[in-house]
C-alpha positions as CSV (number, residue, x, y, z in Angstrom):
1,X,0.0,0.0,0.0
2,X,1.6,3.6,-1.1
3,X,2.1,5.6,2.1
4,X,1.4,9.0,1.9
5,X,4.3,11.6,2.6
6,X,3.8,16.0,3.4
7,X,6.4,17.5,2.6
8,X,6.9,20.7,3.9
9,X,9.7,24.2,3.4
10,X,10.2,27.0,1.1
11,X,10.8,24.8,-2.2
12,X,9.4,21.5,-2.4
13,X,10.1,20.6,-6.5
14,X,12.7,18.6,-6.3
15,X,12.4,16.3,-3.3
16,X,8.0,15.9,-4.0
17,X,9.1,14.9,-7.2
18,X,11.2,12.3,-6.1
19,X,9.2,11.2,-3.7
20,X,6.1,10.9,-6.0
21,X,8.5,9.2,-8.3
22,X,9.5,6.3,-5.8
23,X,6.0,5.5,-5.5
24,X,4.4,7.9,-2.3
25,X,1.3,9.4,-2.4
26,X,2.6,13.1,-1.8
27,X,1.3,16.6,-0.3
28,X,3.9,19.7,-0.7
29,X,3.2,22.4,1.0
30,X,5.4,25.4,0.4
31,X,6.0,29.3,-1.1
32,X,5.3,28.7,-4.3
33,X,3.4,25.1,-5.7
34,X,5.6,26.0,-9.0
35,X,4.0,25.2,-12.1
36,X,6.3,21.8,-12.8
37,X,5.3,19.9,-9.9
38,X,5.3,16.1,-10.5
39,X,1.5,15.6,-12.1
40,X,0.9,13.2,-9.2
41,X,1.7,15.7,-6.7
42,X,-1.1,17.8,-5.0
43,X,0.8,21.0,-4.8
44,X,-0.3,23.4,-1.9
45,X,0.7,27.2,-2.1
46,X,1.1,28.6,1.4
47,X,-0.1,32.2,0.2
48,X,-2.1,31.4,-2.6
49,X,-4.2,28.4,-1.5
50,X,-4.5,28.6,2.1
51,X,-4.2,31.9,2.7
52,X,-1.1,31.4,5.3
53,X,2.6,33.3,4.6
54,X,5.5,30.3,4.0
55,X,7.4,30.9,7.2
56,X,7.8,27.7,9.7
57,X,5.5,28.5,12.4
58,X,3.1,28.8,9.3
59,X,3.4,25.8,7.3
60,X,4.1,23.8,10.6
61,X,0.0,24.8,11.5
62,X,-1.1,24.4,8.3
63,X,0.2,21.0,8.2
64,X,-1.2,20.5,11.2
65,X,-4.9,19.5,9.1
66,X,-3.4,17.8,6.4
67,X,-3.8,14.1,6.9
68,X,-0.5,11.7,6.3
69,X,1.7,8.7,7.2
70,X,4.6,10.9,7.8
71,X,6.1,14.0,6.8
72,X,9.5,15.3,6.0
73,X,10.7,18.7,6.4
74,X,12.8,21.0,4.1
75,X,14.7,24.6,4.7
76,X,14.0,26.6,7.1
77,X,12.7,24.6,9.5
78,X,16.0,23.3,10.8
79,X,15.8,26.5,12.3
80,X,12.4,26.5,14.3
81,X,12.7,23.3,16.4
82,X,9.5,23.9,18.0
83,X,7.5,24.4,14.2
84,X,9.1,20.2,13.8
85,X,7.4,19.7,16.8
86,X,4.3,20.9,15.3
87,X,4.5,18.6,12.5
88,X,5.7,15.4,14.5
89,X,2.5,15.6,16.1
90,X,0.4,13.7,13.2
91,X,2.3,10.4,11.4
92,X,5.6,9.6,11.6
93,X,8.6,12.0,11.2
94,X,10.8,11.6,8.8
95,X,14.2,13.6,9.7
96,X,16.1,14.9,12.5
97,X,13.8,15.2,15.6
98,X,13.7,19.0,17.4
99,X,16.4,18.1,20.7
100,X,18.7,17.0,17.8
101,X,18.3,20.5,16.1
102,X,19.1,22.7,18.8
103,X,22.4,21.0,19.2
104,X,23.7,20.3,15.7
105,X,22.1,24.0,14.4
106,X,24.3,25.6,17.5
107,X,28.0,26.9,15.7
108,X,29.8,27.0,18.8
109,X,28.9,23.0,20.1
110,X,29.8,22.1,16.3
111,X,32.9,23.7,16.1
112,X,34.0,22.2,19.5
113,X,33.0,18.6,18.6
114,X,34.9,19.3,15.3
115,X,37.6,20.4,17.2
116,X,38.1,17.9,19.8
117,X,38.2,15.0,16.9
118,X,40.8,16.8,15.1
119,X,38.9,18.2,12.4
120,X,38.9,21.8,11.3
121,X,36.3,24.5,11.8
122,X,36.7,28.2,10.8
123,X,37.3,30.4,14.7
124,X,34.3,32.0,16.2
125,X,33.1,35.0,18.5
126,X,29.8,35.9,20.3
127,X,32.0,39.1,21.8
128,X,35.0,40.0,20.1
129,X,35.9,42.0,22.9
130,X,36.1,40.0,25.8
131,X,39.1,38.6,26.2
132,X,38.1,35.3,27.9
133,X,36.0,34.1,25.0
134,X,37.5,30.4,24.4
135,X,36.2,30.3,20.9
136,X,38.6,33.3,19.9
137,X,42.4,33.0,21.1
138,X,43.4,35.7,18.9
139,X,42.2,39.1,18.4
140,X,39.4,39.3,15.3
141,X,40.1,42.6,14.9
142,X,43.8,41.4,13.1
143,X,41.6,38.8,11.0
144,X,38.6,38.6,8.2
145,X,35.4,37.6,9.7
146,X,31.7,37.1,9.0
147,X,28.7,38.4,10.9
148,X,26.0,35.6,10.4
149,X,22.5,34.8,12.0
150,X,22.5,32.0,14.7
151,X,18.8,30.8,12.0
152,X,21.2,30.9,9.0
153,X,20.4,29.6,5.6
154,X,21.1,29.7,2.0
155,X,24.0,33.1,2.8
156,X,21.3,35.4,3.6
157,X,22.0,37.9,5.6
158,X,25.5,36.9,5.7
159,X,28.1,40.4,5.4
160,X,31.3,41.1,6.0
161,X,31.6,42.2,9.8
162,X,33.0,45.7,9.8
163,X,33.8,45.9,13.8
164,X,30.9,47.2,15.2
165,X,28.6,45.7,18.0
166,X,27.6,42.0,17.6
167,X,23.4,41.8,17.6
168,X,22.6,38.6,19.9
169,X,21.4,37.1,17.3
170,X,24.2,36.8,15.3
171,X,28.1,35.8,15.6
172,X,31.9,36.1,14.2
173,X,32.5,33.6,12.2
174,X,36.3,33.3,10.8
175,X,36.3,34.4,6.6
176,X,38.5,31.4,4.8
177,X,39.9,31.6,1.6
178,X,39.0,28.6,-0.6
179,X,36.1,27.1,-2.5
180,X,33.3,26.6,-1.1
181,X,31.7,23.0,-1.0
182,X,28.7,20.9,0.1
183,X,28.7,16.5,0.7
184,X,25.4,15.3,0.7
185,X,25.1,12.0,3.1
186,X,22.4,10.2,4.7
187,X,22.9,8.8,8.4
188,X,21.4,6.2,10.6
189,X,22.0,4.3,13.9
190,X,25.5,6.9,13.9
191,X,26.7,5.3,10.6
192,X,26.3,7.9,7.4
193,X,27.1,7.0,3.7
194,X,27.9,9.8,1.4
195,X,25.8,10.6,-1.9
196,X,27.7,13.6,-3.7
197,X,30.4,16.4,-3.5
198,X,29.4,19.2,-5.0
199,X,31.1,22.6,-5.3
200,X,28.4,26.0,-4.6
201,X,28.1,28.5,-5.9
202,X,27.9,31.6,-4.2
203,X,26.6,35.2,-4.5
204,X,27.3,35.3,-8.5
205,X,26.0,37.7,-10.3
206,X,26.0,35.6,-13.4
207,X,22.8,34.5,-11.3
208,X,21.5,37.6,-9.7
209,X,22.9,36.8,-7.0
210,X,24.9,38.8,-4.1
211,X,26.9,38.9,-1.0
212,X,27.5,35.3,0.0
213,X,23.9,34.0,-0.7
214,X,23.7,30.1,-2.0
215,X,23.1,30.3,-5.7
216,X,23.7,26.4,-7.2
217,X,25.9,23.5,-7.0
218,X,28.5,22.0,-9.7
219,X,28.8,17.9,-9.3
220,X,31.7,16.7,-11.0
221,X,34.1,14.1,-11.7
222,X,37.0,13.3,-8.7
223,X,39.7,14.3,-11.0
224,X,38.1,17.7,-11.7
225,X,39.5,20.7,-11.2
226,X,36.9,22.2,-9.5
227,X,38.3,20.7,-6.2
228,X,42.0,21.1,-6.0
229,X,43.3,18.0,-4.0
230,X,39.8,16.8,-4.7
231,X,40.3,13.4,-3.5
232,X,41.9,14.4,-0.3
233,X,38.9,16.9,0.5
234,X,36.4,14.0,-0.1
235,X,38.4,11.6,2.1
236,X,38.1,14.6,5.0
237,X,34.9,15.5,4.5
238,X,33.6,12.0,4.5
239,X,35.3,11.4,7.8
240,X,33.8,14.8,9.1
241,X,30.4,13.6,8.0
242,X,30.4,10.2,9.7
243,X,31.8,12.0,13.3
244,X,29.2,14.8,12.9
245,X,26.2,11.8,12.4
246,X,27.9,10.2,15.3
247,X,28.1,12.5,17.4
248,X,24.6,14.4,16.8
249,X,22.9,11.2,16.1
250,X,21.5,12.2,12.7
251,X,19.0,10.2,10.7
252,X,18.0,10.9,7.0
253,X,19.4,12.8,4.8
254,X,21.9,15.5,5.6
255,X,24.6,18.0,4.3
256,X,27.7,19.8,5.5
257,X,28.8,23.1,4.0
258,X,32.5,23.7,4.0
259,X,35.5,26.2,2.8
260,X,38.5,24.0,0.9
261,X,41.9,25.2,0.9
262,X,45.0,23.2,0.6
263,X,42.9,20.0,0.6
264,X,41.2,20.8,4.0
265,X,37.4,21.1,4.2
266,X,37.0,23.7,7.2
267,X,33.0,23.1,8.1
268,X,31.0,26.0,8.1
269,X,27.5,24.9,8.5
270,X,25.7,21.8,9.1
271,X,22.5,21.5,7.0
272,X,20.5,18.4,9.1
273,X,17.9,18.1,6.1
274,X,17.3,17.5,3.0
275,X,19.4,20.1,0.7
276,X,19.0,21.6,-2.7
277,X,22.4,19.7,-3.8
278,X,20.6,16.4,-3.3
279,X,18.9,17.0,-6.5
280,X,22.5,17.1,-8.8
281,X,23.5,13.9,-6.8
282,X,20.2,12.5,-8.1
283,X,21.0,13.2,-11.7
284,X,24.5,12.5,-11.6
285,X,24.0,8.9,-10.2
286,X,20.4,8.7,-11.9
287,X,18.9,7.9,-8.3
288,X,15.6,8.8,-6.4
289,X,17.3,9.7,-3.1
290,X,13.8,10.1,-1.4
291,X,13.5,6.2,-1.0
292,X,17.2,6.4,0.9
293,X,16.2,8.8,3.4
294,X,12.5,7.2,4.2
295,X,14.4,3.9,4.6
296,X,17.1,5.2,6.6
297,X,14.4,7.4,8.9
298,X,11.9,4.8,9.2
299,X,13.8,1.7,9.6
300,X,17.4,2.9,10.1
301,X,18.8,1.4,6.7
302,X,21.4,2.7,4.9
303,X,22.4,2.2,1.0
304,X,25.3,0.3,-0.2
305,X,26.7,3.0,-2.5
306,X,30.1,3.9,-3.3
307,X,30.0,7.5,-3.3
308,X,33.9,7.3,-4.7
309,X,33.6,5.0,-6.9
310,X,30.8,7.0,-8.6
311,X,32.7,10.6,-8.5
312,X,35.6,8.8,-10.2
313,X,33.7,8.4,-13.4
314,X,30.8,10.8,-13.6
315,X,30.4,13.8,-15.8
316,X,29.5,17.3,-14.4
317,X,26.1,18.1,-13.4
318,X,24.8,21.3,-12.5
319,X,21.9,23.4,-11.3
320,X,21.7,27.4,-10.6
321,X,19.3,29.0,-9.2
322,X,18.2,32.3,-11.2
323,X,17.3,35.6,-8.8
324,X,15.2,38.3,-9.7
325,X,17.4,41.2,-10.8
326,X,13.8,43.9,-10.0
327,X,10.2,43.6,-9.1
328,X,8.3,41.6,-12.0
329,X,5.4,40.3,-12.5
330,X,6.1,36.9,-15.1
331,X,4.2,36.6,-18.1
332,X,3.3,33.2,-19.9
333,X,6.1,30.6,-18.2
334,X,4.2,27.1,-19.6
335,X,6.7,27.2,-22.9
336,X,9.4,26.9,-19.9
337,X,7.9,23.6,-19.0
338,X,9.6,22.1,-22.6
339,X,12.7,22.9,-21.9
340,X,14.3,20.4,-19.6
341,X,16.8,22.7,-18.2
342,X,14.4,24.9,-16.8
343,X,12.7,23.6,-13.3
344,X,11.1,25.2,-10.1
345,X,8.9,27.2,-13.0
346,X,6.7,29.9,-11.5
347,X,2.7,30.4,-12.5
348,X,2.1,32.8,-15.0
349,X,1.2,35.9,-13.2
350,X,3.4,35.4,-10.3
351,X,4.6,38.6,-8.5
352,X,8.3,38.4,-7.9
353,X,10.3,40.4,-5.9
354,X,14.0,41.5,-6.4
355,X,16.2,39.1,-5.0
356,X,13.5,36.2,-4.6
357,X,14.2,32.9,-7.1
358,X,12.9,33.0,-10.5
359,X,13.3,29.3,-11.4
360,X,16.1,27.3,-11.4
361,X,18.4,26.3,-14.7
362,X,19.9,23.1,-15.0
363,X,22.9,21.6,-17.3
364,X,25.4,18.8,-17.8
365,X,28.6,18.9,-19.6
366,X,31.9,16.9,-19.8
367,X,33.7,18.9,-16.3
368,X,32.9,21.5,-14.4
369,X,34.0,24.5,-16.7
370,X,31.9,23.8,-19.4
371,X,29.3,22.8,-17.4
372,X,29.1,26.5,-15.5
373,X,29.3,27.9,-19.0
374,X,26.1,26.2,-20.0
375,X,24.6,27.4,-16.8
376,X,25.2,30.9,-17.4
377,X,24.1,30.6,-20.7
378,X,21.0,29.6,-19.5
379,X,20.2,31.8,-17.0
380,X,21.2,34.9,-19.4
381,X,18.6,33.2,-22.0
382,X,15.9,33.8,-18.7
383,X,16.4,37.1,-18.0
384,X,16.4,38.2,-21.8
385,X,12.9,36.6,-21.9
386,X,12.0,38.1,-18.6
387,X,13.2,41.6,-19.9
388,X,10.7,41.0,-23.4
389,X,7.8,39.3,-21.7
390,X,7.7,40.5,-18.4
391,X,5.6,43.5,-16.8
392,X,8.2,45.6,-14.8
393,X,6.7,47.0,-11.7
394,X,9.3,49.2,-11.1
């Protein structure tokens, strides 16, 4: 008998579409119900079909009166543990439960577990100030650092930290040079297996994007040059994975975020759900990772699959995310659903803001260089249709 699965978060495309396509009977409930939602899907709209804004607290209560056999969660409730409380209330909860949130989502406690197993993490500071703060044994003013919100995701609100007073919602958080990087892994019973190691990118304009906000990922082959000392940075990060799901006891799938240089992934962020990278892995390995994490939440099973082996001989796989460069309103967007590398596309009519997501382009090509080329490509082809078909409001 087909279960049936809510999912629940700002975008829910990609993982309702695998879900629906490993045979559950699925609800998605987010910001925008895009137009290229799998046809078996029955696509909610927080705004537009219950009348509800897409925040946690929100969807959490809406969910609340939607009937299911369990329900998995998406960005940004990793932040609200008490909104996964709300929807662990009905069926079965499929992901990290709330106590395990407020411990993996807290910088500090990561950094020190990180630390303590020999694994590097990027310095951090509540008060750069006050000289007996353990977490910063030199003085930040002589080094580069990041303000950032303790409910971070995606980059936003991320900014350079020009020495003024910290808010108490935010921290320091030590700038490293290197490229930035994402492994996708699902965990179980404190045993994870990775899925894919992707570089991001971040805050290109190429993408409308700014500042240090998340704009895509680039899978590629091990001996790419994406990665320098790419096989040692899988190797780390692997290893940083497996102590992280050991340590936090993570179930489901998961992601860290991390700065490379010199072949050392310094971890900047946990991500203890379901990621928009997990969709690349998909179509690099031509899998339906929604099966792997349901198995691995439900019954504590994890996949036999050689992540290595798999990056050795794969091509490059990509997927951007294209930001609004004004206010628009979008014109006719069903031609968009013929074009393959074109997903996450929004309703005709939709009113979208400067900065919000567009749609998403997609693209695969023999390494990584080509395959951002094709990307950009893309994504310029959506904004000169956007500038001929759609209604400026500004």
């Amino acid at each position: 008998m087909t279960r049936s699965v809510l999912v629940c978060g700002t975008s829910t495309r990609a993982i309702a579409e695998s879900a629906a396509a490993a045979g559950f009977a699925v609800t998605a409930v987010d910001a925008f119900a895009d137009l290229d939602q799998h046809p078996a899907v029955r696509a909610l709209s927080a705004s537009r079909d219950v009348s509800s804004p897409p925040t946690a607290a929100a969807l959490a209560r809406v969910a609340d009166r939607i009937a299911r056999d369990a329900v998995v969660y998406l960005s940004p409730f990793e932040n609200h543990p008490q909104a996964v409380s709300t929807l662990a209330k009905r069926g079965a909860l499929w992901g990290n439960p709330p106590e395990t949130l407020r411990r993996v989502r807290d910088p500090f406690l990561v950094a020190s577990v990180l630390n303590r197993h020999g694994f590097a993490a990027p310095r951090l500071a509540n008060d750069p100030n006050d000289p007996n703060d353990p977490n910063d044994p030199n003085d930040p003013h002589d080094s580069q650092w990041l303000l950032k919100p303790f409910r971070s995701g995606g980059g936003r609100r991320v900014r350079d930290w020009p020495g003024e007073r910290i808010p108490p919602t935010t921290f320091l958080q030590e700038q490293i040079d290197g490229v930035p990087g994402s492994l996708v892994f699902v965990s179980a019973g404190g045993a994870s297996v990775p899925l894919g190691l992707s570089r991001q990118l971040i805050g290109d304009s190429n993408f409308g994007a700014v500042g240090y906000r998340y704009c895509g990922s680039i899978l590629a082959s091990a001996s790419d040059s994406q990665f320098p000392h790419a096989p040692v940075v899988f190797t780390r990060a692997v290893d940083i994975a497996q102590c992280i799901a050991s340590e936090f006891g993570l179930v489901g799938m998961n992601n860290i975020d991390f700065i490379a240089r010199e072949g050392t992934p310094y971890v900047v962020e946990v991500n203890p759900r379901w990621s928009s990278s997990v969709e690349v892995a998909e179509r690099a390995f031509d899998g339906q990772f929604f099966s792997t994490h349901a198995q691995a939440c439900a019954a504590g099973v994890l996949p036999s699959f050689d992540c290595g082996a798999a990056l050795a001989k794969t091509k490059a796989f990509g997927k951007a995310i294209v930001y609004a460069r004004h206010r628009t309103v979008v014109g006719d967007t069903t031609a968009w659903l013929r074009d393959p590398g074109v997903r996450d596309v929004p309703r005709p009519g939709s009113r979208i803001r400067r900065g919000e997501p567009v749609c998403s382009v997609h693209a695969t090509g023999p390494d990584s260089s080509v395959c951002y080329g094709l990307l950009v490509a893309r994504a310029a082809a959506i904004y000169a249709e956007l500038e001929c078909r759609v209604v400026s409001l500004r």
